[in-house]
ZAMARGU-4260 file (C-alpha; in steps of 0.2 Angstrom, whole numbers, plus 5000, padded with zeros to 4 digits):
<rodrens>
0) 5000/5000/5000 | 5005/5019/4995 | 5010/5031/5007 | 4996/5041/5001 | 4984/5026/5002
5) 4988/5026/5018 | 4988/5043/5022 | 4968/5042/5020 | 4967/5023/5025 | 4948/5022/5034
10) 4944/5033/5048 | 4965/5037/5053 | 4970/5057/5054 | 4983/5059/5041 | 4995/5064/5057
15) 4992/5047/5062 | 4992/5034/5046 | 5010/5045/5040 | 5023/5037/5052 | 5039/5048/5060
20) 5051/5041/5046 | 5038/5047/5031 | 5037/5064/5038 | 5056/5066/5042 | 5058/5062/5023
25) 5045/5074/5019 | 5059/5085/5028 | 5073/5082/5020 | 5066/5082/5003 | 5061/5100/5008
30) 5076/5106/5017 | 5070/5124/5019 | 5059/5116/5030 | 5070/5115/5043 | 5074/5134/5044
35) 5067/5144/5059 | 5052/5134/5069 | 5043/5123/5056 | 5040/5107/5067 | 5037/5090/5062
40) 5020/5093/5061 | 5019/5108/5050 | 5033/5097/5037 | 5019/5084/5036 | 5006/5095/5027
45) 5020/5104/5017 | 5027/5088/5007 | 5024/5090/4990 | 5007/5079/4985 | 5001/5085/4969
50) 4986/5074/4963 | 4988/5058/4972 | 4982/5067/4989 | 4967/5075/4986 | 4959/5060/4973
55) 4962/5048/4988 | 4953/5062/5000 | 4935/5059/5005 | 4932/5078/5000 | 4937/5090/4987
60) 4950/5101/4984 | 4944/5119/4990 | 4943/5127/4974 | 4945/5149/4972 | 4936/5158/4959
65) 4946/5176/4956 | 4942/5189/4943 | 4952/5206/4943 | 4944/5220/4939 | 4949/5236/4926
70) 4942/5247/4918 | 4938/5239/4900 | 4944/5222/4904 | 4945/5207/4919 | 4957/5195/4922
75) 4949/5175/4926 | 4956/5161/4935 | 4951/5146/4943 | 4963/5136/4957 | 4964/5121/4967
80) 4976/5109/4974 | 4976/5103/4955 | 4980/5119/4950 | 4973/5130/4936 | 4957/5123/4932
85) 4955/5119/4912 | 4950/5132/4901 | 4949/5145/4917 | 4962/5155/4913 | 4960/5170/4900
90) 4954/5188/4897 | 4939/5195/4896 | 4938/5213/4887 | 4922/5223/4885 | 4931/5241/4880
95) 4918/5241/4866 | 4902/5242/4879 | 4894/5256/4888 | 4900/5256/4906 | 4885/5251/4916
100) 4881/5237/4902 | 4899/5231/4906 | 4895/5227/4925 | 4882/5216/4918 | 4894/5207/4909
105) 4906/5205/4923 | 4890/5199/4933 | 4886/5188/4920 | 4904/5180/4918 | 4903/5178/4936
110) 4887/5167/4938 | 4892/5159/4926 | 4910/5151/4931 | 4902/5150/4948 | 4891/5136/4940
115) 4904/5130/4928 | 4919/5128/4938 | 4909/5126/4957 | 4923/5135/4966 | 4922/5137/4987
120) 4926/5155/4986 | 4928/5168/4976 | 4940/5183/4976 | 4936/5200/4967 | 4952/5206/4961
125) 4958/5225/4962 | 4975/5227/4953 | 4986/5242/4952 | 4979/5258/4961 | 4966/5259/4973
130) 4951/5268/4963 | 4937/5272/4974 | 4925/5268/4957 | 4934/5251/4957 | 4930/5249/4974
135) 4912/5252/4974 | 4911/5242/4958 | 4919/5227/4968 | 4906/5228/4983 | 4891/5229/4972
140) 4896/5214/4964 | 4899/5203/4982 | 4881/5210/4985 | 4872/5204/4970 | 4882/5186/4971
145) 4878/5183/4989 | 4864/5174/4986 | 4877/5158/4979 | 4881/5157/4998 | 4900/5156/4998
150) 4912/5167/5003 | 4916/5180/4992 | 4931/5193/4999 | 4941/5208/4988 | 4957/5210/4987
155) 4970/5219/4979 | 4985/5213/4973 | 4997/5220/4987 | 4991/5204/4996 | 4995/5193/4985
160) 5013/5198/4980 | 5018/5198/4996 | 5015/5178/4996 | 5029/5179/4982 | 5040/5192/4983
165) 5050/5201/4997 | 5045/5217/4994 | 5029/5224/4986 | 5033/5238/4971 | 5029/5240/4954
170) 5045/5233/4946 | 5040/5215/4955 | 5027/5213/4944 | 5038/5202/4930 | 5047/5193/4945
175) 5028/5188/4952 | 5023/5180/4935 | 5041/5170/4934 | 5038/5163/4949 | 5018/5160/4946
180) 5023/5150/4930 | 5039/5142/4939 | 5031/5135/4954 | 5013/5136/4955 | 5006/5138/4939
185) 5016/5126/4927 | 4999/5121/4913 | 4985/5128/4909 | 4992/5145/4903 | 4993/5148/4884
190) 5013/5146/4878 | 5011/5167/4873 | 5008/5170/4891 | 5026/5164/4897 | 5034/5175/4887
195) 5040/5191/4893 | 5029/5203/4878 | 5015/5191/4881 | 5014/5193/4898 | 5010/5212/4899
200) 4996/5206/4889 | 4990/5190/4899 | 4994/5203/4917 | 4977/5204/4922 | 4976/5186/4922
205) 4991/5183/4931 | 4984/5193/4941 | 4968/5184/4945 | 4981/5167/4949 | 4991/5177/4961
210) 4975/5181/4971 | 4969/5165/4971 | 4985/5157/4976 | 4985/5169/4991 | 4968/5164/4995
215) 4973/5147/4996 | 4987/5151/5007 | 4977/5161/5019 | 4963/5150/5022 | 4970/5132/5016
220) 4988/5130/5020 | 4989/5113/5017 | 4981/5117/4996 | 4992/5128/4993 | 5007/5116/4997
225) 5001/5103/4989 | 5000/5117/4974 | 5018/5123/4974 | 5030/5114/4967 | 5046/5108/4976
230) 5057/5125/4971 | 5040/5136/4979 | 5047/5132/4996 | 5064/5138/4995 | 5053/5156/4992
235) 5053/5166/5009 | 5038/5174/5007 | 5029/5160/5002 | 5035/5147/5015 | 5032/5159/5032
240) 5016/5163/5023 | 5012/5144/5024 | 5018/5142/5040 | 5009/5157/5046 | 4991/5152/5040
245) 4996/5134/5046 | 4999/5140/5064 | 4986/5153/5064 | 4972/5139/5057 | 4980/5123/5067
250) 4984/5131/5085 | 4997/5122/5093 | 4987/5117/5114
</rodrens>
């Protein structure tokens, strides 16, 4: 039997079914693990388990919806512990409508990757600058979709850069799609959206990944690690975030 069959083996805890060795190799196959205080607890649900973990779960990957918002255009994605989820990452531009008919467009979009794609939250992406109009555009948005009845938050992208980059400035912005596409993000994304002309193109959709993969981190830890690829934790940011969320979500009595 797998380690991961074992991992979800009947009515055992995960802590329980992995054994001391299978966690001290999650360890060394992570060494940053072993900086500052990540326990042997908090190693276990940072191994890398792409796939295999969450089809032998007796539930579903939490799944975040995220759509930035500008002015004439939004930015989709859909992520879980999978990753990007097919066909859920591309741009939607509505330039050539009226501005009160795009918001019914957006709301539109909206509903409809809601049902499409069945995500447990979704994020409502504010990119760049913080615009009051943008603002209010966002909150009437969470208000008409409440009645989906799951979470839906907005954020900007300050929070999610800092899950991926040391300091939060404009010139970051090429630095947190390489390491989108390196670590977190590695299918699912057209081959023009990795290169560096195509990616000032595909930005609002980056975009839309980043706040989804910060959502993750912030409310489950254990997703996002399963996400990352093996390189993600030697990232600063993004391992004291995981260890942050872990901490904060799983108290230690």
């Amino acid at each position: 039997m797998s380690l991961v069959q074992r991992s979800w083996g009947g009515t055992q805890s995960l802590s329980a079914a992995w054994s001391l060795a299978d966690v001290r190799g999650a360890r060394n196959r992570i060494p940053c693990l072993n900086q500052g205080n990540a326990t042997l607890e908090s190693a276990l649900f940072l191994v890398k388990a792409r796939g295999s973990l969450f089809m032998s779960a007796p539930f579903a990957s939490p799944r975040v919806l995220c759509v930035t918002l500008r002015d004439a255009s939004v930015g989709h994605a859909v992520l879980d512990g999978f990753g990007l989820a097919e066909g859920s990452f591309f741009i939607r531009r509505f330039d050539h409508l009226h501005v009160r008919r795009r918001f019914v467009e957006v709301l539109r979009l909206l509903r409809s990757s809601y049902h499409h794609y069945h995500p447990t939250r979704i994020v409502l992406g504010l990119p760049g600058r913080l615009r009051e109009r943008r603002r209010r555009i966002a909150d009437r948005l969470a208000k008409r979709l409440a009645a989906l009845g799951i979470e839906i938050t907005v954020r900007r992208l300050r929070d999610a850069a800092g899950v991926l980059v040391e300091r939060v400035r404009f010139r970051t912005v090429p630095e947190l799609v390489d390491r989108l596409a390196a670590h977190f993000v590695t299918s699912g994304v057209p081959a023009t959206a990795r290169t560096r002309g195509g990616a000032l193109y595909w930005r609002p959709a980056w975009y839309a990944a980043a706040l989804a993969l910060a959502a993750l981190v912030e409310h489950h830890p254990r997703v996002a690690a399963a996400l990352a690829g093996a390189g993600a934790f030697g990232l600063p940011p993004f391992h004291r975030a995981i260890l942050a969320a872990e901490h904060r979500l799983t108290p230690l009595v």
